[in-house]
C-alpha positions in Angstrom: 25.2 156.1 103.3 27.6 158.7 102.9 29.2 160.4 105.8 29.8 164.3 105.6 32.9 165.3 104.9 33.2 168.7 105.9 33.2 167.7 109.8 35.7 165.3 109.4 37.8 167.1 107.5 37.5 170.4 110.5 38.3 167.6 113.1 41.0 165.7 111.2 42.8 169.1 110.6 42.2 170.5 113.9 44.1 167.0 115.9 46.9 167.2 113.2 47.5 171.0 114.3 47.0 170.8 117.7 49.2 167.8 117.7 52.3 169.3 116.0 52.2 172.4 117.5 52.0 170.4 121.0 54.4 167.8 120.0 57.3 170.4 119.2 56.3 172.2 122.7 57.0 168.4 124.1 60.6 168.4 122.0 61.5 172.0 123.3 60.6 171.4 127.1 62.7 167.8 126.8 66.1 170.3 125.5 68.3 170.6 129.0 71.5 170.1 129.3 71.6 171.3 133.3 70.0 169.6 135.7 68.2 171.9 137.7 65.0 171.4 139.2 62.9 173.7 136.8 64.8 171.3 133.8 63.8 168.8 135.5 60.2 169.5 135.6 60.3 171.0 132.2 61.2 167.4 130.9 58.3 166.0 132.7 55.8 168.0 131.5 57.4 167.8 127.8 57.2 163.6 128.3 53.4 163.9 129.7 52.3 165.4 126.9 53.9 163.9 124.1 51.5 161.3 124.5 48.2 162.5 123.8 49.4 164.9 120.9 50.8 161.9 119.1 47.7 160.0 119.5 46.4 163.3 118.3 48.9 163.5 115.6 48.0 160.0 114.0 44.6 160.0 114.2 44.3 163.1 112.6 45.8 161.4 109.7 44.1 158.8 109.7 40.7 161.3 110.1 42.2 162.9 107.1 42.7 160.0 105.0 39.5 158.5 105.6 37.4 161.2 105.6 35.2 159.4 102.8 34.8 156.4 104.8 32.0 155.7 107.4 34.5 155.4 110.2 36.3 158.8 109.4 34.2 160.6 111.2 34.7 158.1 114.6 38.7 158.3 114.4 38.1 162.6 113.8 36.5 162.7 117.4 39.1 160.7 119.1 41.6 162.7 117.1 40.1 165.7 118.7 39.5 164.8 121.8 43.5 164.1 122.1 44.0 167.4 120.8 41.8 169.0 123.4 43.5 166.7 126.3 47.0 167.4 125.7 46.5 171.1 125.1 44.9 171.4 128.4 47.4 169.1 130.0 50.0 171.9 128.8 48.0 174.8 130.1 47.5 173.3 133.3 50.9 171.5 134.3 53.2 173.1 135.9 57.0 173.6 134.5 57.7 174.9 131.1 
């Protein structure tokens, strides 16, 4: 049975984004060369979450590349659903 790809596509596309655009946040935050406290907690923040947008970041490539196979649509959730936790981490942690 054939697995839609139009959904998988949306959420393989959507954790790549999110993922990127979160992952060069991460890189910016982690750029001090002071040591104050805000630099300091900027770098935090920037190391918390770096990890769910990579996880984001691969399995939206994954999503993307096997959005023909039945488990595409499986690795496009998770792939989303790392988006949607390190974009909230970001909103909601303080520093940065």
């Amino acid at each position: 049975m054939a697995q839609p790809e139009r959904p998988t596509l949306a959420l393989g596309l959507f954790a790549f984004c999110a993922g990127v655009v979160v992952l060069l946040l991460a890189l910016m935050l982690g750029f001090h060369i002071e040591s104050t406290p805000r630099a300091v907690a900027d770098s935090a923040k920037g190391q918390l979450i770096a990890i769910p947008a990579a996880i984001a970041l691969v399995t939206g490539v994954v999503a993307l590349n096997g959005r023909r196979r039945s488990w595409g649509l499986a690795v496009g959730w998770v792939g989303a659903a790392a988006a949607v936790v390190a974009v909230l981490l970001t909103l909601l942690l303080p520093g940065g």
